[in-house]
LODRENDREN-724195 format. One record per residue (C-alpha): residue number from 0; residue in one letter; x, y, z. Coordinates in Angstrom, 1 decimal, decimal comma, padded with zeros to 4 digits, always signed. Layout:
<sites>
+-----+-----+--------+--------+--------+
|   n | res |      u |      v |      w |
+-----+-----+--------+--------+--------+
| NUM |   A |      X |      Y |      Z |
...
+-----+-----+--------+--------+--------+
</sites>
This chain:
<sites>
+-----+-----+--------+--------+--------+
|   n | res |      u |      v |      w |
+-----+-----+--------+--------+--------+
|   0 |   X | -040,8 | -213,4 | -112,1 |
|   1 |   X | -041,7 | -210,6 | -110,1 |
|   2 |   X | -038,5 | -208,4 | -109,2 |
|   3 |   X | -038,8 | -206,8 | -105,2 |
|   4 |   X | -037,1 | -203,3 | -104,8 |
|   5 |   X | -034,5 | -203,4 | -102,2 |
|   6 |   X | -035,3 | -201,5 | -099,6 |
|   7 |   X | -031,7 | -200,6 | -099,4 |
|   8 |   X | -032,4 | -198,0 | -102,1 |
|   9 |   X | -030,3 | -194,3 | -101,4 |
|  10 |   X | -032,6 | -192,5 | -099,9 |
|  11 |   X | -032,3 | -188,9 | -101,5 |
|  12 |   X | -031,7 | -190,0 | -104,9 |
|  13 |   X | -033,9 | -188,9 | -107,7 |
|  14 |   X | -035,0 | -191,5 | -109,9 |
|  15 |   X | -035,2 | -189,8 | -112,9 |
|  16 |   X | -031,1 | -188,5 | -112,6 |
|  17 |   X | -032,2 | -185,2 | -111,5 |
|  18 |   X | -031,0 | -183,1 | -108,4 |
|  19 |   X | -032,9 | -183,6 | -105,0 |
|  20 |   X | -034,3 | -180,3 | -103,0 |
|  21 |   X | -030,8 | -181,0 | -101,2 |
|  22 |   X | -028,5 | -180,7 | -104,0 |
|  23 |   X | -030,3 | -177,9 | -105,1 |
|  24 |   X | -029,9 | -176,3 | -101,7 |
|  25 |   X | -026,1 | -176,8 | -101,6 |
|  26 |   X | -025,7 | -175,8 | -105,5 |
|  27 |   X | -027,4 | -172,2 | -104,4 |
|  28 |   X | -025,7 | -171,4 | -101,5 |
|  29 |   X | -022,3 | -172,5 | -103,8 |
|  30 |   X | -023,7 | -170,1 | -105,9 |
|  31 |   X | -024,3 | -167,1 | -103,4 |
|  32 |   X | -020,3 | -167,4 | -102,1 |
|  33 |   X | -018,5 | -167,5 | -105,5 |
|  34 |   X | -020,9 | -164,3 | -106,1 |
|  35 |   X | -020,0 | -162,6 | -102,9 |
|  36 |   X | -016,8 | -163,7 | -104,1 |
|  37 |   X | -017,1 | -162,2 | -107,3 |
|  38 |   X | -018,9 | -158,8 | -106,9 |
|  39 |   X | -015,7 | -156,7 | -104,9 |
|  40 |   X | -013,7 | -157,5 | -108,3 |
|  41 |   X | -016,8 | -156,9 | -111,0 |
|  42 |   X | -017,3 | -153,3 | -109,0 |
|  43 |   X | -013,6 | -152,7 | -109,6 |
|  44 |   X | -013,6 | -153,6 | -113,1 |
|  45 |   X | -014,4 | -150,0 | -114,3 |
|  46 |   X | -011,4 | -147,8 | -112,2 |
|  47 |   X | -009,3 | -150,4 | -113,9 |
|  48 |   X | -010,5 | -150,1 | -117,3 |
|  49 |   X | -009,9 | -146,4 | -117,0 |
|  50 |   X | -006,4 | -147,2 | -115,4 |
|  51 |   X | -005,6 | -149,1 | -118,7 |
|  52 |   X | -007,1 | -146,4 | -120,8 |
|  53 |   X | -005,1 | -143,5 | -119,2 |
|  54 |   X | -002,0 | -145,8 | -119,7 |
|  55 |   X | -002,6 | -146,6 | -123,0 |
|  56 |   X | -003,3 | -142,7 | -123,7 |
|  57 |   X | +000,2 | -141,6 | -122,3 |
|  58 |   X | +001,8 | -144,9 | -124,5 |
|  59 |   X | +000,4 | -143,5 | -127,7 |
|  60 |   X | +002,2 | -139,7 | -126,2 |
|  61 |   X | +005,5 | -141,3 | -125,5 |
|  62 |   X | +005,5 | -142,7 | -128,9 |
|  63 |   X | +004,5 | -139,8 | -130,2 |
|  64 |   X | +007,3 | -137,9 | -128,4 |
|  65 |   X | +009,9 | -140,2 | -129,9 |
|  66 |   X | +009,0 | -140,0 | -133,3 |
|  67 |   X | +009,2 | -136,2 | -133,3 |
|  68 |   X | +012,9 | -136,7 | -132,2 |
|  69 |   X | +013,4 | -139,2 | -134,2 |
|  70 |   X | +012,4 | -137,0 | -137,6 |
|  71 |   X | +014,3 | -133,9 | -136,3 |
|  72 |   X | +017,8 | -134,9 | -135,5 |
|  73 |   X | +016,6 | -136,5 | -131,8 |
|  74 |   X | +015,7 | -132,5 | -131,0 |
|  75 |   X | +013,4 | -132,8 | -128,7 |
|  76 |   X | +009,7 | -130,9 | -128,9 |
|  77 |   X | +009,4 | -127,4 | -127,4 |
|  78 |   X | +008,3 | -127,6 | -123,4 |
|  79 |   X | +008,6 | -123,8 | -123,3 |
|  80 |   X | +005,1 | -122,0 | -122,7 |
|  81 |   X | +004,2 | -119,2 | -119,9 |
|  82 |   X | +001,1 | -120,5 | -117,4 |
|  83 |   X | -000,6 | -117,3 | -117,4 |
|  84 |   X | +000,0 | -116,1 | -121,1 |
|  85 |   X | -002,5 | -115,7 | -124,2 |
|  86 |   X | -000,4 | -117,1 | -127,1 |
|  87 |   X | -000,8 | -116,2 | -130,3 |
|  88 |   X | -003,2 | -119,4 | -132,2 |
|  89 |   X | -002,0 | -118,2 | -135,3 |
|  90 |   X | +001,2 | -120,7 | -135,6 |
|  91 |   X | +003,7 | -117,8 | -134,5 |
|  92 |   X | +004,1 | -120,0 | -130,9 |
|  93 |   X | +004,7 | -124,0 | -131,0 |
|  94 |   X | +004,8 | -126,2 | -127,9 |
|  95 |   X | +004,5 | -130,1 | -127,6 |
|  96 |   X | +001,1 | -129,3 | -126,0 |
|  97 |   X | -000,2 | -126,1 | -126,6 |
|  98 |   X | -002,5 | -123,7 | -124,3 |
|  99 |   X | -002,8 | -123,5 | -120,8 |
| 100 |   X | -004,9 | -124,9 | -118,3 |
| 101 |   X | -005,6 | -121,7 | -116,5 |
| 102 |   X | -007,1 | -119,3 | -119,6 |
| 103 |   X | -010,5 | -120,1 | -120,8 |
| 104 |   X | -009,8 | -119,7 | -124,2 |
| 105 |   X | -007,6 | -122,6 | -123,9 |
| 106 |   X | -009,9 | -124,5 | -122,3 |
| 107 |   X | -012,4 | -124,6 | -124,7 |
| 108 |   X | -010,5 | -124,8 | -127,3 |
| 109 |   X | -008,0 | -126,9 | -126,4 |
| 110 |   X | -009,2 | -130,3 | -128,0 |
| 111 |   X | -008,6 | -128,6 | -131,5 |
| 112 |   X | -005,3 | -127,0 | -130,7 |
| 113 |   X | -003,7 | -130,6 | -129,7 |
| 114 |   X | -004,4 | -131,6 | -133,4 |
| 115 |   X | -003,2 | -128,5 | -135,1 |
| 116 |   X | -000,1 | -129,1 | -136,2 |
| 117 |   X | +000,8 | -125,3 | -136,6 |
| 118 |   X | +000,6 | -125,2 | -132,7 |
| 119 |   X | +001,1 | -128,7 | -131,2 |
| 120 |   X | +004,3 | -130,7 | -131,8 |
| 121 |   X | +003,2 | -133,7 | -131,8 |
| 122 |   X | -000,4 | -133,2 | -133,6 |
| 123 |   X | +001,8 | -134,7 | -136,7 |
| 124 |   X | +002,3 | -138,2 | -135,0 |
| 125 |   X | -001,4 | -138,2 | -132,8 |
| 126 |   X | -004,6 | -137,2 | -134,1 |
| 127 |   X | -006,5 | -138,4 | -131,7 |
| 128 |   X | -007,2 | -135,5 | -128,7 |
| 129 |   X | -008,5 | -137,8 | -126,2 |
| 130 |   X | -005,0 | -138,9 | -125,2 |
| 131 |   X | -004,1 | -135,7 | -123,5 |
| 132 |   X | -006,8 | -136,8 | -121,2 |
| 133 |   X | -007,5 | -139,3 | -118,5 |
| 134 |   X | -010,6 | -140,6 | -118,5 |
| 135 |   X | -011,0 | -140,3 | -114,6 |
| 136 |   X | -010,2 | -136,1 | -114,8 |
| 137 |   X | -013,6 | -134,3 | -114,4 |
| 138 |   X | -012,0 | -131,1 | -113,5 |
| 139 |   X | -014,0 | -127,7 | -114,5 |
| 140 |   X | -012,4 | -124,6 | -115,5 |
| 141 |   X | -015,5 | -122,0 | -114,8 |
| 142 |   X | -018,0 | -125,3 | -116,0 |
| 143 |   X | -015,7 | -126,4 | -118,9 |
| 144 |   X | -014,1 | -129,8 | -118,3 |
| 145 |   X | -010,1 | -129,2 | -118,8 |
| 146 |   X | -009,1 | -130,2 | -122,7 |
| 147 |   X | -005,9 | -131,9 | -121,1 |
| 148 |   X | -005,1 | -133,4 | -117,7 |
| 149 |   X | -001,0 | -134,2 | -118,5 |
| 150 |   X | +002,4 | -132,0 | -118,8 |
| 151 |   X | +005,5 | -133,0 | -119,2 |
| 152 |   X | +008,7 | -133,0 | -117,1 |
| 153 |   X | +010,2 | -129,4 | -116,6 |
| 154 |   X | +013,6 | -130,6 | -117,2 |
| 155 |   X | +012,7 | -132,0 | -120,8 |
| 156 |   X | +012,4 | -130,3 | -124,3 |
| 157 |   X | +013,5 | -127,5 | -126,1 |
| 158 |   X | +013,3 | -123,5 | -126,3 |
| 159 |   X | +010,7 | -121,8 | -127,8 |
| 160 |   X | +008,8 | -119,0 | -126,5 |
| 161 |   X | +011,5 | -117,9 | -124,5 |
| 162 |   X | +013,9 | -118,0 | -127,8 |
| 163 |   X | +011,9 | -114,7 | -128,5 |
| 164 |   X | +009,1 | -116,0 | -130,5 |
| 165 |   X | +006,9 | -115,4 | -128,3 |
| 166 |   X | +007,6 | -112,1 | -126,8 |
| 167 |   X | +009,4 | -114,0 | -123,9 |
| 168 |   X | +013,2 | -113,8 | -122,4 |
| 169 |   X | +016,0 | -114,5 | -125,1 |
| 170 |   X | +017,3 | -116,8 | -123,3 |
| 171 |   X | +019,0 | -119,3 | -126,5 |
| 172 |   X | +017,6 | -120,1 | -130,1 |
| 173 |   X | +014,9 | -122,1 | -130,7 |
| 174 |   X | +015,7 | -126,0 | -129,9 |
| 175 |   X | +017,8 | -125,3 | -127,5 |
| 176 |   X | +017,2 | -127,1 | -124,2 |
| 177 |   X | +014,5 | -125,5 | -121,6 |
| 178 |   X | +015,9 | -124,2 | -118,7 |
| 179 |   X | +014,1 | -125,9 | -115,6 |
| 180 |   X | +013,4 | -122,7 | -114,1 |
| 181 |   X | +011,8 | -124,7 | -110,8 |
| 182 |   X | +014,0 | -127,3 | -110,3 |
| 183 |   X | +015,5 | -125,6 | -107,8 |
| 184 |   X | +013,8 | -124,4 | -104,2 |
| 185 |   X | +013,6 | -120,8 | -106,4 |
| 186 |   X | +012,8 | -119,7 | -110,5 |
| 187 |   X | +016,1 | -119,6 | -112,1 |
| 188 |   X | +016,2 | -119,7 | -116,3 |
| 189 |   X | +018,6 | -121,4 | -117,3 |
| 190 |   X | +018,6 | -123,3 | -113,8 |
| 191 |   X | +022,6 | -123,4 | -112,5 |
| 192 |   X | +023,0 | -126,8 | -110,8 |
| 193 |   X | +021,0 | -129,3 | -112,5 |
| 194 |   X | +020,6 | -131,3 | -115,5 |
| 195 |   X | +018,0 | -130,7 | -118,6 |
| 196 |   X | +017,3 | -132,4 | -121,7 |
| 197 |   X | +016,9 | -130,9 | -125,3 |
| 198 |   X | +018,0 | -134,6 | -126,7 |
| 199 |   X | +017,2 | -138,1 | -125,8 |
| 200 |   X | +021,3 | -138,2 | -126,0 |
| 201 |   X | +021,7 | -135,8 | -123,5 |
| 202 |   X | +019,7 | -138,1 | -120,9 |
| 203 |   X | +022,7 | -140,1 | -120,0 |
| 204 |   X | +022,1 | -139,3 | -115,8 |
| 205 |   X | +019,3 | -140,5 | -114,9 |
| 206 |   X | +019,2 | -142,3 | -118,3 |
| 207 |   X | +016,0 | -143,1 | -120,7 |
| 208 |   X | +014,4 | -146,0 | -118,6 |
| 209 |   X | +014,9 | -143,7 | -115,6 |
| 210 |   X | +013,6 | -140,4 | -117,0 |
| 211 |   X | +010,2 | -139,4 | -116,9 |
| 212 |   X | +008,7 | -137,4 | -119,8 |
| 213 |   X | +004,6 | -137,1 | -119,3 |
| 214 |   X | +002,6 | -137,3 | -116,2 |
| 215 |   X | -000,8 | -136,8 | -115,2 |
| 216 |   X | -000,9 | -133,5 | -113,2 |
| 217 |   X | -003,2 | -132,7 | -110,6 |
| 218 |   X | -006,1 | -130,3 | -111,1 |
| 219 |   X | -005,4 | -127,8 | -108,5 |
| 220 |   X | -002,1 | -127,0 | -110,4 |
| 221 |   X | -002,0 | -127,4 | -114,0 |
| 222 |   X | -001,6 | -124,9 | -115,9 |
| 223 |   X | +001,0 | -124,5 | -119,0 |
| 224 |   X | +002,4 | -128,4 | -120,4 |
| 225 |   X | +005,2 | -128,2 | -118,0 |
| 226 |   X | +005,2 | -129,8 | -114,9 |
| 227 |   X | +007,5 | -128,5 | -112,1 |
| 228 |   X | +009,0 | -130,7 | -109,8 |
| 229 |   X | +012,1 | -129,5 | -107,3 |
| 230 |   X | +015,2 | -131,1 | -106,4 |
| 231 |   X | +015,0 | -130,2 | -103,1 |
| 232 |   X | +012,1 | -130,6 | -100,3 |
| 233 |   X | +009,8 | -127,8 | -102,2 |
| 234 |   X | +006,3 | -128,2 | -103,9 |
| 235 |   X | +005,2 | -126,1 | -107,0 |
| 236 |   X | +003,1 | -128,4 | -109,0 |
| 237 |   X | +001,7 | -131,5 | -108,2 |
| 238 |   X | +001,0 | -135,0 | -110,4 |
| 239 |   X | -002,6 | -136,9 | -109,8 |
| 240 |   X | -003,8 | -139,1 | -108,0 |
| 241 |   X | -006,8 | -140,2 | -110,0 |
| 242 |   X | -006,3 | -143,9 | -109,6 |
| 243 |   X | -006,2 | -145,5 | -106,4 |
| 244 |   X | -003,9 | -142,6 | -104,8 |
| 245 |   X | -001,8 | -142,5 | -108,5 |
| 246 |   X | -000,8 | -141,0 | -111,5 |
| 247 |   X | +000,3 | -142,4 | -114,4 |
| 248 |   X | +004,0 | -141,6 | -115,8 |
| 249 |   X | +005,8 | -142,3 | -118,7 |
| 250 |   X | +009,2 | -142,0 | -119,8 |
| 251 |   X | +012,2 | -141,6 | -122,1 |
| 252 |   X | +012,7 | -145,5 | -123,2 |
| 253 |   X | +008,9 | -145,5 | -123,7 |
| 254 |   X | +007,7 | -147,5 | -121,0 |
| 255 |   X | +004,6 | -146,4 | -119,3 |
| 256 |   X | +004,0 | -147,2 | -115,2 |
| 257 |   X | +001,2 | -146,5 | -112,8 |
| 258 |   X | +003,2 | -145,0 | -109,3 |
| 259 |   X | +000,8 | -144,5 | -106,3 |
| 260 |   X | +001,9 | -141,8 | -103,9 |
| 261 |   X | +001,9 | -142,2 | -100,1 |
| 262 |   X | +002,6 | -138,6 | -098,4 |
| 263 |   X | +002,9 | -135,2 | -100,5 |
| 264 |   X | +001,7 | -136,1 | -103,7 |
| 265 |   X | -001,2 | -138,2 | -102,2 |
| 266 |   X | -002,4 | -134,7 | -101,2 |
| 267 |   X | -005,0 | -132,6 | -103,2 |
| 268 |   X | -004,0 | -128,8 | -102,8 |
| 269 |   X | -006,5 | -126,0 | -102,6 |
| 270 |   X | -004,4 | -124,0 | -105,7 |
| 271 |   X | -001,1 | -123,5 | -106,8 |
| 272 |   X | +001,4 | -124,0 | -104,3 |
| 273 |   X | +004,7 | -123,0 | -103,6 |
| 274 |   X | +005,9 | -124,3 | -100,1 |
| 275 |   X | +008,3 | -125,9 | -098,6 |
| 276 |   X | +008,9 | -129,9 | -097,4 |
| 277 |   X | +009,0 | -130,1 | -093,4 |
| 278 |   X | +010,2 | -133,6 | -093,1 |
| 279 |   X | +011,4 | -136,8 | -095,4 |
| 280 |   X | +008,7 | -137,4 | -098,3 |
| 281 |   X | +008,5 | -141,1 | -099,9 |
| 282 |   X | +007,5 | -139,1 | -102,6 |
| 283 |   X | +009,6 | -136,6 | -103,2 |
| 284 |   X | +012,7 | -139,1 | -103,3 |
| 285 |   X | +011,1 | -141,4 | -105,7 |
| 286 |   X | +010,5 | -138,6 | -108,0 |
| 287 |   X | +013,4 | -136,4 | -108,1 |
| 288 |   X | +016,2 | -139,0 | -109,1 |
| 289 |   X | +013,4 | -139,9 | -112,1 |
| 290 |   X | +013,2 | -135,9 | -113,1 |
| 291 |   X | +016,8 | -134,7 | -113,5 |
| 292 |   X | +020,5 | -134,9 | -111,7 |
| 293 |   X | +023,1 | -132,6 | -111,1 |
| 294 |   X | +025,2 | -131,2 | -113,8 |
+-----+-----+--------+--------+--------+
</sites>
């Protein structure tokens, strides 16, 4: 018996189980919104692969930071090393990150000094230079690319140079803590009014979790490891804002954040400033209760 094909068949149907032009059509342009979709994210993908790099550099730091203290009776590494100053690379001067950002001796060789134990603090507990670097600094110093882009809070760490190692003020022996010359409006060493920290015991105001330790610092004004940060509406050095307006910071318990600035910090001076704050800063007062407090 000869079957009739209903004329009722769907029109638009392939008879083989394929797709129609239609489907096609409608599969394409599905295609061409998820990938509009998509792209924004994809082209973000590297800033925030070096944000996780430059996080991950300052975690291995902080570690590194804690075991020194850890292994000498929670004395905390030397932050204790004049800007502008020539040191000695002959062992005779030891910082937690030695050379300065400013001298072109430094510079160029400051990858090698990071992991020389004789010079660098913590060169026992990182080997590995490229975390005194993030990967989004492409600073020059006279064509060289900077050897570190991070320094450490001026209120943390211990005497060195200026024990009278290095030629600098006796102001205490060796370990004892630094003296936060800029955390006031004006250079005073030992500073008068407010806290610093030559042991993780001594951080009891703000406290570990609320303590910052390492930060990137800002091109313009890095120079020694230290980086100065006032108590009151004044600017000396700056932190970064490599990443999306923000540096990244870590601190005394060993957590690492990434904090974006809004006003002061979101700037990018011309050269080391010294100036004061006209008006309230968003910056300035999450900062400064994270750096120190009053004695």
């Amino acid at each position: 018996m000869i079957m009739k094909t209903s004329c009722r068949q769907v029109i638009g149907k392939s008879s083989a189980g394929g797709f129609t032009l239609i489907e096609l059509a409608v599969m394409i342009a599905t295609i061409a919104v998820l990938a509009a979709l998509l792209l924004p994210a994809l082209a973000g993908t590297r800033p925030n692969t070096q944000s996780f790099q430059c996080l991950e550099n300052q975690r291995q730091l902080i570690l590194a930071w804690q075991m020194y203290a850890q292994d000498n009776g929670d004395l905390l590494p030397p932050n204790d090393y004049p800007y502008n100053t020539a040191a000695p690379a002959d062992g005779s001067v030891m910082n937690w990150a030695f050379g300065s950002m400013v001298l072109a001796r430094d510079v160029l060789y400051g990858t090698s000094y990071q992991v020389d134990p004789k010079l660098t603090s913590l060169a026992r507990y990182n080997t590995n230079p490229a975390v005194y670097k993030c990967p989004v600094d492409t600073s020059l110093y006279h064509g060289y690319p900077h050897a570190r882009s991070v320094s450490m809070n001026c209120a943390v760490g211990t005497r060195w140079w200026s024990a009278g190692l290095g030629g600098g003020l006796a102001y205490g022996t060796v370990g004892s803590p630094v003296g936060g010359g800029w955390l006031t409006s004006s250079y005073h060493d030992p500073n008068p009014v407010y806290r610093t920290f030559g042991r993780t015991a001594s951080m009891t105001i703000p406290g570990p979790s609320s303590t910052w330790v390492i930060m990137d610092e800002n091109p313009a004004t890095i120079n020694d490891a230290c980086l100065s940060i006032c108590m009151q509406p004044y600017l000396v050095d700056y932190p970064a804002n490599y990443h999306n307006g923000g540096a990244a910071i870590s601190f005394a318990d060993g957590h690492v954040e990434m904090h974006r600035w809004v006003d002061v910090f979101a700037q990018n001076p011309a050269g080391q400033v010294e100036t004061p704050v006209l008006g309230p800063s968003q910056d300035l007062a999450w900062i400064q209760p994270r750096t120190t407090a009053l004695k």
